[in-house]
C-alpha positions as CSV (number, residue, x, y, z in Angstrom):
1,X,33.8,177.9,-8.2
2,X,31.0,180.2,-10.2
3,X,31.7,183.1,-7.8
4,X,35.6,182.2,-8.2
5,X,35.8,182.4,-11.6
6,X,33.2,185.7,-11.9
7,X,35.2,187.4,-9.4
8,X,38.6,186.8,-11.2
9,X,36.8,188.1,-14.5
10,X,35.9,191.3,-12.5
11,X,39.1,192.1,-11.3
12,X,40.6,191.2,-15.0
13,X,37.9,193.7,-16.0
14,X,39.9,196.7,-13.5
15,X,43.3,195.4,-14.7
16,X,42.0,196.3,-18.4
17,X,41.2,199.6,-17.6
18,X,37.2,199.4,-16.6
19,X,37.9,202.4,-14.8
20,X,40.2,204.6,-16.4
21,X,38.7,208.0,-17.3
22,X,37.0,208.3,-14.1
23,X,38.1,210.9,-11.9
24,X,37.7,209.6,-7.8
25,X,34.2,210.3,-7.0
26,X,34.2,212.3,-3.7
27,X,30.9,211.8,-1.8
28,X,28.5,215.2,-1.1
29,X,30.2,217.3,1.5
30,X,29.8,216.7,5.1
31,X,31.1,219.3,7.1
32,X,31.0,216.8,9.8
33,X,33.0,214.3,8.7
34,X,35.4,216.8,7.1
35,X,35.6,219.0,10.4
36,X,37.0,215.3,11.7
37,X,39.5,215.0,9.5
38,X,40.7,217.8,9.4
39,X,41.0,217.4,13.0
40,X,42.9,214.0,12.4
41,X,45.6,215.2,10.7
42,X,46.6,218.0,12.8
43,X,46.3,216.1,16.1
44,X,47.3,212.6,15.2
45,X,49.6,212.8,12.4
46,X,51.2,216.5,11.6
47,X,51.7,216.8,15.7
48,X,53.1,213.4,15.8
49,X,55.9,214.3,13.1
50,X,54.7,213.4,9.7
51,X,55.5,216.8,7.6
52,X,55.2,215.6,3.8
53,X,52.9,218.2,3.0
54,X,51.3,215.8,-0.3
55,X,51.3,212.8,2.3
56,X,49.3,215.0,5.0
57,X,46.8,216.1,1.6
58,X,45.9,212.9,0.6
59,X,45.1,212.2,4.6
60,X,43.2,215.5,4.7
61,X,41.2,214.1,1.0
62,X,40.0,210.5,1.8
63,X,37.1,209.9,3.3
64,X,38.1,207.3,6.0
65,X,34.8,206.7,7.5
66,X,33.7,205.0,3.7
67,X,36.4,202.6,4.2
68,X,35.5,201.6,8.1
69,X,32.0,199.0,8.2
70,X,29.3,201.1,9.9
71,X,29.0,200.0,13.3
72,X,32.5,201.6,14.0
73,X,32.1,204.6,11.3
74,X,31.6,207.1,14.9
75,X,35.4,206.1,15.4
76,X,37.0,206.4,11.7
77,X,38.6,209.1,12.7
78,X,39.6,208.7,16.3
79,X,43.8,207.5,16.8
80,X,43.2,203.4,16.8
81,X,42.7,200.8,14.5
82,X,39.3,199.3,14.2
83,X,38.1,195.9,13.0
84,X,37.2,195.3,9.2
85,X,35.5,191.9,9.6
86,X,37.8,188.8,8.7
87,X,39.9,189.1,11.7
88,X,41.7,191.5,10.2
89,X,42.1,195.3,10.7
90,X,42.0,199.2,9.4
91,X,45.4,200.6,11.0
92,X,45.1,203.6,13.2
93,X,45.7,206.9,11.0
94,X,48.8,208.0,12.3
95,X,50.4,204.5,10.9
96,X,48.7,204.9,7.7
97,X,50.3,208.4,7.2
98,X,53.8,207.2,8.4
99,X,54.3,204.6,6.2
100,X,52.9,206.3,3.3
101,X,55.5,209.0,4.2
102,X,58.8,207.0,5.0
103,X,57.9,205.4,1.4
104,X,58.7,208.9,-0.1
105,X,56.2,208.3,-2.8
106,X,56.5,210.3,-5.9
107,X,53.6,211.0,-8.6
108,X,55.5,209.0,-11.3
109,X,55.6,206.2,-8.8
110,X,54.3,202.4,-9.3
111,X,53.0,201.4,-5.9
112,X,52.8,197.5,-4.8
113,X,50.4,197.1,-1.5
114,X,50.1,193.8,0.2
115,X,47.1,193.4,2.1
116,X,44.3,195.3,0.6
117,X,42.1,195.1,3.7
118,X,39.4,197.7,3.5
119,X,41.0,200.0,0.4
120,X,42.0,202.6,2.7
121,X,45.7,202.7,2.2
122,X,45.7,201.8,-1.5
123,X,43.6,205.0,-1.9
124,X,45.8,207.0,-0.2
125,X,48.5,206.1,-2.1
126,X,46.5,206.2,-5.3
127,X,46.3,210.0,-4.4
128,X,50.0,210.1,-4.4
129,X,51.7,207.4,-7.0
130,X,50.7,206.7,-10.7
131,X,49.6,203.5,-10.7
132,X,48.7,200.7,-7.0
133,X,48.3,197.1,-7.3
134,X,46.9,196.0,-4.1
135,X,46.8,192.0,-3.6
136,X,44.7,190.7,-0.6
137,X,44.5,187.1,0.6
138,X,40.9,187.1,2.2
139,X,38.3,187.0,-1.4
140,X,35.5,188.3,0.8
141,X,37.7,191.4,1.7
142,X,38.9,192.0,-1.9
143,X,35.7,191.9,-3.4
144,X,34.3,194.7,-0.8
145,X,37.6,196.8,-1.3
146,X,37.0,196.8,-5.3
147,X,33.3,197.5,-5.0
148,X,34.1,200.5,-2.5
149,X,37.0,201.4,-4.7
150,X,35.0,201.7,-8.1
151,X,32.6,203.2,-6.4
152,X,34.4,206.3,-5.0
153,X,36.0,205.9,-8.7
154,X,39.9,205.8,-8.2
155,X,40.8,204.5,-11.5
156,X,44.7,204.0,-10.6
157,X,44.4,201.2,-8.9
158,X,44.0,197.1,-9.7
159,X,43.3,194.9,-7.2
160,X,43.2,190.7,-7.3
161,X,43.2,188.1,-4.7
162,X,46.0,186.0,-4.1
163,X,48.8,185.3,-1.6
164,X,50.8,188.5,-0.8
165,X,53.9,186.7,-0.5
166,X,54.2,186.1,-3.9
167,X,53.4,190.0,-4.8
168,X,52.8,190.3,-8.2
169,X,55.7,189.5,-10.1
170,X,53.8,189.9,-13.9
171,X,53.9,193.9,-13.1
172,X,57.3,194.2,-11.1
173,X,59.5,196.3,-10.9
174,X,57.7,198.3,-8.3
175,X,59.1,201.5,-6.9
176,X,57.3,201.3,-3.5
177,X,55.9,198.3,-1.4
178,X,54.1,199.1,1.6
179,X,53.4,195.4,3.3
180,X,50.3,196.3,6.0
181,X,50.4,192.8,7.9
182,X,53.4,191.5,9.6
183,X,55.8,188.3,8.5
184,X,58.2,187.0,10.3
185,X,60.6,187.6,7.6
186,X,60.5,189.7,4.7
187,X,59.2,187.4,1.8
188,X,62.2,187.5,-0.8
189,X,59.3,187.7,-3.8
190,X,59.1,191.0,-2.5
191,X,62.5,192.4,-2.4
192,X,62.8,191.0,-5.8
193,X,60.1,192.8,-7.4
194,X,61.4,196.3,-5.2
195,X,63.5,198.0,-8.4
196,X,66.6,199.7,-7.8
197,X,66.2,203.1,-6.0
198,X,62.9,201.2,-4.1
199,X,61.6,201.6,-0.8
200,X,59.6,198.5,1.2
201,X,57.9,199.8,4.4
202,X,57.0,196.5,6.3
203,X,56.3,195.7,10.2
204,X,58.5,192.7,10.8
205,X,58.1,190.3,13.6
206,X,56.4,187.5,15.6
207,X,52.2,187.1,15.6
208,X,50.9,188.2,19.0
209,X,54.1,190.6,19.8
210,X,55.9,193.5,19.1
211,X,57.1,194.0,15.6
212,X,59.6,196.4,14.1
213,X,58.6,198.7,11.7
214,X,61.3,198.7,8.9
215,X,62.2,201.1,5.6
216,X,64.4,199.0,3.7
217,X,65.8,200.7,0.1
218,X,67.3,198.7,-2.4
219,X,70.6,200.2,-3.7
220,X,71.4,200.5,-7.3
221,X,73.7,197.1,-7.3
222,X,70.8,195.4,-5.6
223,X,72.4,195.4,-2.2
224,X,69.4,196.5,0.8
225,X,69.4,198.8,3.6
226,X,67.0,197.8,6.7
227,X,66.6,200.9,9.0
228,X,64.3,199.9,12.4
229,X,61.8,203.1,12.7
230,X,59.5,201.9,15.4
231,X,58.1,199.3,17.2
232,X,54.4,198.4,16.3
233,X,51.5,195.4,16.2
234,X,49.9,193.9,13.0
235,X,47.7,191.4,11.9
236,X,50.0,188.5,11.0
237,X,50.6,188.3,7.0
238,X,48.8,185.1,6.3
239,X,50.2,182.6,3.2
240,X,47.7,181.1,1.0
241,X,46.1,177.7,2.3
């Protein structure tokens, strides 16, 4: 319960601001590591299609390897997705960069993520949106995402635990969603919170088989449009216990 109660303090703590007036802390220079990323983006993800030049930028600026645990770092940048601990899972790159992109993020944006996992995806987006609130269901996860997100200092994004079902309705409307574990069905807590103009991005489907990757925008009378883009695997999205 001690731990419980410090952790929600600390993330209270982000929500205030803690972080605000740091600029995101890029580690010393590694030609290796950049040499690999670079190499990413043009073989994985601008040859695959993806052509939104500030969406292939923020790809090109995080440091992927810093969000990957360090017995699979070698591979951060290779085209799969690689375990994170928890049973859960850092998606492959070229995912990463094609939801981000079908979400059309814009800088004025606010940016709801469901399913922190490692940080890597709300920092991409917090390169690309004003403000990310990222919600993930596993505490030992969140609590290593915020420590690795302070530390690289990206001071636009609040993170808390809780069940990404229920999004986070205190700080809806949100312009984007980008869900990165599969339900069955889209959660209607999140198509609530998606304001008018918004754009969801969410793998859809059964646990253990092929999902459909779906852009749904919610139309200024609050009807939806579901467009299918491509079939793909994810974790299962989990509801709280």
């Amino acid at each position: 319960m001690r731990r419980k109660i410090l952790f929600d303090r600390w993330v209270a703590l982000l929500a205030a601001g803690w972080l605000l007036g740091c600029a995101p802390r890029q580690p010393p220079l590694e030609p290796r590591w950049e040499t690999l990323r670079h190499e990413m983006v043009s073989r994985q993800i601008e040859a695959r299609g993806v052509r939104d030049p500030r969406v292939l930028a923020a790809m090109r600026s995080v440091p992927r390897h810093l969000f990957v645990p360090e017995p699979f770092r070698g591979d951060a940048y290779e085209d799969f997705p690689l375990p994170i601990g928890e049973g859960q899972t850092i998606s492959q790159p070229y995912i990463v960069a094609l939801m981000t992109e079908l979400a059309s993020p814009e800088p004025s944006d606010r940016a709801l993520e469901v399913g922190t996992g490692s940080g890597y995806q709300a920092a991409v987006l917090a390169t690309l949106v004003r403000e990310v609130y990222s919600v993930e269901l596993l505490e030992a996860l969140g609590v290593e995402a915020a420590t690795r997100i302070r530390n690289l200092g990206y001071d636009n994004i609040t993170l808390r635990v809780g069940d990404g079902y229920a999004g986070w309705p205190e700080k809806a409307p949100f312009d984007l969603i980008l869900i990165t574990a599969a339900p069955e069905r889209v959660p209607p807590a999140l198509l609530d919170q998606l304001a008018s103009g918004g754009r969801m991005v969410v793998p859809v489907g059964l646990a253990g088989g092929v999902q459909s990757l779906q852009l749904i925008r919610k139309n200024s009378d609050g009807a939806v449009e579901i467009k299918d883009v491509l079939p793909v695997r994810f974790v299962p999205l989990v509801h709280q216990p």
